[in-house]
C-alpha positions as a printed NumPy array, in Angstrom:
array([[ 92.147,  90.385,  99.839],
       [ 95.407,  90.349,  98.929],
       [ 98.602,  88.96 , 100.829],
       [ 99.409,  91.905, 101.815],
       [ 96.182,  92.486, 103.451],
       [ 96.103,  89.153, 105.133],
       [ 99.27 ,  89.992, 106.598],
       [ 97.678,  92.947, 108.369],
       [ 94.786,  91.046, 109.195],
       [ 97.145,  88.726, 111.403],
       [ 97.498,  91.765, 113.975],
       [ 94.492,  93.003, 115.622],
       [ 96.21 ,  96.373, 115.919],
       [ 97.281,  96.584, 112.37 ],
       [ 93.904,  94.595, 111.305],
       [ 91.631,  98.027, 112.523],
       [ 93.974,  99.643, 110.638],
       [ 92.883,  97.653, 107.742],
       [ 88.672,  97.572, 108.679],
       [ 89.008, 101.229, 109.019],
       [ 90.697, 101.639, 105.437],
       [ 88.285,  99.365, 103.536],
       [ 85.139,  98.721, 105.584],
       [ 83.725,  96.504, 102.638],
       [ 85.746,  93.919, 104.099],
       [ 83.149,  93.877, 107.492],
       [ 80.712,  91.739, 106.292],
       [ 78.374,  90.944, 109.543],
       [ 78.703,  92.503, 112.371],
       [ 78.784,  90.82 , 115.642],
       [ 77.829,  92.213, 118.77 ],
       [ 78.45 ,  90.764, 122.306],
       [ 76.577,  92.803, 124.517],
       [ 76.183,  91.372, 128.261],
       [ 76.524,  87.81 , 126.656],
       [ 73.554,  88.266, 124.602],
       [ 75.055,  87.976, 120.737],
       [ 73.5  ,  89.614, 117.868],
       [ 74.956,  88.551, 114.188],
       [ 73.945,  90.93 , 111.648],
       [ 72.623,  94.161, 111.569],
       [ 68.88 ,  95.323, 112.113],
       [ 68.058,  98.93 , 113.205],
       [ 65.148,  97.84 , 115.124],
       [ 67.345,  95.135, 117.032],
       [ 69.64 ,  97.777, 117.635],
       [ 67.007, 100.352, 119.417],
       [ 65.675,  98.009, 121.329],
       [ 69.103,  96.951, 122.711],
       [ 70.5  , 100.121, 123.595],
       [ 67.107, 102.228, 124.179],
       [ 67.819, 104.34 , 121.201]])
């Protein structure tokens, strides 16, 4: 990332801005759902949280 980048990172406003532009910068997701976290992503895990 350049500094220009980690500028925009600083603000969470402008940093979705940024995650939305290049997503390769998401690495793991995290997901707080009812104070049960989840790092990474697995489809399975997924379903079974949310009943898809």
């Amino acid at each position: 990332m350049d500094d220009a980048d980690k500028a925009l990172a600083a603000n969470p406003d402008s940093a979705i801005a940024l995650l939305q532009a290049k997503p390769s910068l998401i690495k793991r997701p995290v997901l707080d759902n009812a104070g049960t976290l989840r790092v990474g992503f697995k489809d399975a895990d997924y379903t079974a949280e949310f009943g898809l």
